[in-house]
N, C-alpha and C positions, 0 to 999 in steps of 0.2 A: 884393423882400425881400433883405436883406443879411445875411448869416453872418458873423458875429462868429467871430474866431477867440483865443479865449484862451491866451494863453503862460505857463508857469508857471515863475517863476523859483527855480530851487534853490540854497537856500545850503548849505556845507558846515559839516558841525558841525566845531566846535572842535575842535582837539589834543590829545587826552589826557594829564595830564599823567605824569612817572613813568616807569617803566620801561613803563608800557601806550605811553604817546604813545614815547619808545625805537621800542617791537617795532612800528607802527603807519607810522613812519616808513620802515625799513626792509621791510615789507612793501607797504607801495604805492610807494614807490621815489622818494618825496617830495625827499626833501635827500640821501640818503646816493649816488646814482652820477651825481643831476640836471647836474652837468657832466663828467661822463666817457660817451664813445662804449662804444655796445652791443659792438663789435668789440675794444676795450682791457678793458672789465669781466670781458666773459667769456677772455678773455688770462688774466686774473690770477686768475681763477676756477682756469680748467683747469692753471696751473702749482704752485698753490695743492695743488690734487690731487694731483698729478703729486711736489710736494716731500714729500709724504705717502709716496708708491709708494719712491719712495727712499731715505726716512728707514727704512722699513721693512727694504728690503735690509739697510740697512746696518748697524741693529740687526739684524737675524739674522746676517751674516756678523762682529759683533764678541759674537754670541751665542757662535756655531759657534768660534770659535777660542779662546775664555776656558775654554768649557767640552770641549774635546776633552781627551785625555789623550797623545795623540800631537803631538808636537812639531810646531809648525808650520815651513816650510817659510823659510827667510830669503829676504825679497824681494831685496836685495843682489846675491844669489847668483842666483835665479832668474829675473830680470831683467836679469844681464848680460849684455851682447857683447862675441865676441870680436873687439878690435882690434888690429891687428900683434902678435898673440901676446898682447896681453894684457887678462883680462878687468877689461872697466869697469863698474860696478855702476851700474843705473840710466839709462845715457845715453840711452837709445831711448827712455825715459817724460819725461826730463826736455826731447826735444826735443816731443816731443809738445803738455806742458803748453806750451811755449813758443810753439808753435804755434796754438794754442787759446788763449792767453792775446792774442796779438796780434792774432788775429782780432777781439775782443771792440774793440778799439781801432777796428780799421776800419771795423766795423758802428758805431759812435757814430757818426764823421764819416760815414757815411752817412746815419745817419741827421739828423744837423746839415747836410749838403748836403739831404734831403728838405724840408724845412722852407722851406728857402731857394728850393725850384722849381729847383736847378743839378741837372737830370734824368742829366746825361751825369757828371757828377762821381759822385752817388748811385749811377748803376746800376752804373761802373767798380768802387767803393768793395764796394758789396753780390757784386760777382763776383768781386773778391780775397777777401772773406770766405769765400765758395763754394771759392773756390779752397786755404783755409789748412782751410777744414772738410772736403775731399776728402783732402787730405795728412793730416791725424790718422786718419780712418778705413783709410786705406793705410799706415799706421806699424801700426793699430790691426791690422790683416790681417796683416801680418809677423808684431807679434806673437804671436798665434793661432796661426798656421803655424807659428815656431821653436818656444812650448810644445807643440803636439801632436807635434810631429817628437822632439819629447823624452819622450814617454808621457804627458804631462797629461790626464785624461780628467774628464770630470764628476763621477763614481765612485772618482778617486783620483789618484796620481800618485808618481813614486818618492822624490820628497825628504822622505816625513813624511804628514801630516793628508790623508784621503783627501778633508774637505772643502773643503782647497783648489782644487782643480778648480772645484767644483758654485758655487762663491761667485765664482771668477774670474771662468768665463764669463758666470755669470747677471749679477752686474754693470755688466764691461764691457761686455757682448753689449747689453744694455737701455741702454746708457748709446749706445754707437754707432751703435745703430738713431734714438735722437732725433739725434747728428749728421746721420747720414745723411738723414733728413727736413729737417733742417732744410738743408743744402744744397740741397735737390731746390725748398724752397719761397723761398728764394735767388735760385735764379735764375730762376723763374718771374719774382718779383715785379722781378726784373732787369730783365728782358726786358719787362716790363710800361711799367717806367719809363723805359726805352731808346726805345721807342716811340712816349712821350709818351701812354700811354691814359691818365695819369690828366689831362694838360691838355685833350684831346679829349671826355675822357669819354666815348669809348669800353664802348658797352655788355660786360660780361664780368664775374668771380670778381673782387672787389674795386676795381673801377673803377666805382662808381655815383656818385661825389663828383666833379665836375669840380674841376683842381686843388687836390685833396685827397692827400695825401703820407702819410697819418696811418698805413697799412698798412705802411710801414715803420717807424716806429717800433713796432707791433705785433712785426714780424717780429725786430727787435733786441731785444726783452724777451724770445722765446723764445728767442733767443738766447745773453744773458748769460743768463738760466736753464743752459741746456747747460751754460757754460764755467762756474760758478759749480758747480755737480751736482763737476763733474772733478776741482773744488779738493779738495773733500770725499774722492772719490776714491780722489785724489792721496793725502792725506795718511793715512787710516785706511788703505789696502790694501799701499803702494807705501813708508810710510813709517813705519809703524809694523812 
């Protein structure tokens, strides 16, 4: 006796059209991310968020200063250092920015050497990054240090608007914590690339692709995210 085994072929219904086939697309993941990687989607997901977190400060902190009745505090003034007697408004932020702006340069050609498999070029490239994203966060540290040396507290401070404190820190502070991450994950994926785990394939945290580079270009999106966040910064806190 033979047992017949019947297969039963499924076809898929049609597209719906409309804004139904739209929402229908984007919920079963049909055409809308079908050639972008799971690890770059959700990137642009989480920065997505994150511009959100920001935008928020930012509106409160040009909330807090529009609507205070005490005088805000001139960045100018509160900003300067002194050099050979005399004060320069700004230069400690503007090397900052300078710093973080060029970083952004080198994370590109890193990531244009990933692409290309030049492992030893990419991972030099990603650790001068590291290295220009340690220097801001160490200008970032001075600065903290000379305002609290000078009364700046959360709660107030002696030039004017008690909220300039609670906007500084909160700011900066959230703003240098993502530097700071992002160096630390710099040079992990350095060190990754130094070693050649992504041509080994190398089982590990981002090495499952043999010859697969594409985590650094991940890593430089959150990165110009960081330097791009600063611009913003830069310009509402430091320059208005």
């Amino acid at each position: 006796m033979t047992d017949v085994v019947e297969t039963e072929t499924r076809i898929s219904p049609p597209r719906p059209d409309g804004l139904r086939g739209f929402a229908s697309d984007w919920a079963s993941d049909q055409r809308t991310f079908k050639n972008v990687s799971w690890g770059k989607a959700m990137m642009w997901i989480f920065l997505l968020s994150d511009t959100f977190v920001f935008g928020c400060f930012l509106l409160a902190y040009m909330s807090a200063r529009m609507s205070t009745t005490v005088p805000w505090p001139n960045p100018s003034e509160v900003f300067a250092l002194n050099i050979g007697g005399t004060e320069v408004p700004l230069i400690l932020i503007a090397i900052m920015t300078f710093v973080l702006i060029s970083s952004s340069g080198t994370m590109a050609m890193a990531v244009n050497f990933g692409y290309r498999r030049d492992r030893r070029r990419t991972a030099l490239l990603m650790l001068l990054t590291a290295l220009f994203g340690a220097t801001f966060v160490g200008m970032q540290a001075f600065e903290w240090t000379k305002l609290i040396s000078e009364g700046v507290r959360p709660w107030g401070n002696p030039w004017g608007a008690p909220q300039f404190g609670s906007t500084f820190f909160m700011i900066t502070g959230f703003h240098g914590t993502h530097v700071t991450i992002g160096v630390i994950f710099l040079i992990i994926i350095a060190r990754k690339v130094w070693r050649g785990d992504f041509d080994t394939q190398k089982r590990g945290f981002f090495t499952s692709r043999k010859g697969h580079y594409e985590i650094v270009e991940i890593t430089g999106l959150y990165w110009h995210f960081v330097d791009l966040v600063w611009v913003f910064i830069f310009a509402f806190f430091y320059l208005w």
